[in-house]
N, C-alpha and C positions, 0 to 999 in steps of 0.2 A: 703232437706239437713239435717237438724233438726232430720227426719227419718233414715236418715243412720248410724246421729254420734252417737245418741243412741243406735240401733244397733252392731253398734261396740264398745259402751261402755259396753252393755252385752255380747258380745260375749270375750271380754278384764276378763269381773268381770267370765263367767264361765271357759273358759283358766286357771283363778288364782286356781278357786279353783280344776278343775281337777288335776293340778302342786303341789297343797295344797296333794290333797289325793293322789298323787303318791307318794309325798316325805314320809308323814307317813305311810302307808307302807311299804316300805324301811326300814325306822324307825324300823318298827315293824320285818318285815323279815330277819332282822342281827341276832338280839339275838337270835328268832328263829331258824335258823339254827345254830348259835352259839347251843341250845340245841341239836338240830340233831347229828352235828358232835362228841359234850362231848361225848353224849350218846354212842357211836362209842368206847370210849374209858374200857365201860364197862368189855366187853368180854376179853380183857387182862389182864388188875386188876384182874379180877375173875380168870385169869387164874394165877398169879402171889398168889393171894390168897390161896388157892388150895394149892400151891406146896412152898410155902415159906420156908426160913430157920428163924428160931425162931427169930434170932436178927434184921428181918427185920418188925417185926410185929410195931412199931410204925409208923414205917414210913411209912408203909400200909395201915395202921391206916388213917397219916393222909393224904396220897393220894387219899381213900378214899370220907375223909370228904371234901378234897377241890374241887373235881371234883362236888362233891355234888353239894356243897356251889355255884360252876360258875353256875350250869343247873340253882339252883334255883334263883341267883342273874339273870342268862338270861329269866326268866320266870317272875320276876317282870317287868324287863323292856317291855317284853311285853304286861300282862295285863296294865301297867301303861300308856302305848299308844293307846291300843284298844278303848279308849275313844273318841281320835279323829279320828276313822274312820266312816264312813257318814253310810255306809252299815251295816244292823244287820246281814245279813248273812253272810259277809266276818268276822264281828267280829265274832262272833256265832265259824266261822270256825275256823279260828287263835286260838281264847278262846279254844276248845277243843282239838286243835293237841298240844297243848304248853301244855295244863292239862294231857294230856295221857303221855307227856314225861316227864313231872318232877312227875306223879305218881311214873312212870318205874325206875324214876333215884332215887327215891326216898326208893322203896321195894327193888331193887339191893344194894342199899348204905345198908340199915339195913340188909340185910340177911350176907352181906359180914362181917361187922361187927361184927356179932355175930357171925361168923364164925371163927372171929379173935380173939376174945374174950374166946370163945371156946375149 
């Protein structure tokens, strides 16, 4: 009997933590695709950029800079979780698709800029 409840006391303690790592993940994959979708919004800006009428250049300016600001406020959120993921390879993965996207967001935001600037 002693054999069982132990038993299911580890099988209770690995339950927690599989429930543990699915939650942060989760965690991690909001912001994340929170990046994905911003990113989305690139291609109209730039198109808005492009063909503006002069008196709209601040406020392009700073729609620019805020779309920025979410990718990269959504990008700390997620390296700032990838710590408690168990996996180096899931982190590994995560870590780099979230760095490719606030690169992107990041060369689109300055070229726009100085486009506007310009």
């Amino acid at each position: 009997a002693v054999v069982s409840t132990q038993s299911t006391g580890a099988d209770e303690v690995e339950r927690r933590e599989e429930a543990l790592e699915e939650a942060v993940l989760t965690i991690v994959h909001v912001p994340l695709k929170i990046m994905e979708v911003a990113g989305e919004c690139w291609e109209a800006l730039d198109k808005l950029v492009t063909s503006h009428n002069t008196s709209l250049k601040a406020d392009l300016q700073v729609a620019v800079r805020c779309l920025e600001t979410g990718i990269w406020s959504a990008y700390k959120s997620v390296t700032f979780n990838l710590g408690d993921i168990k996996s180096e390879e899931v982190r590994t993965e995560l870590s780099t698709k979230a760095k490719v996207l606030l690169d992107k967001s990041e060369g689109i935001a300055a070229r726009l800029l100085s486009a506007l600037d310009g």
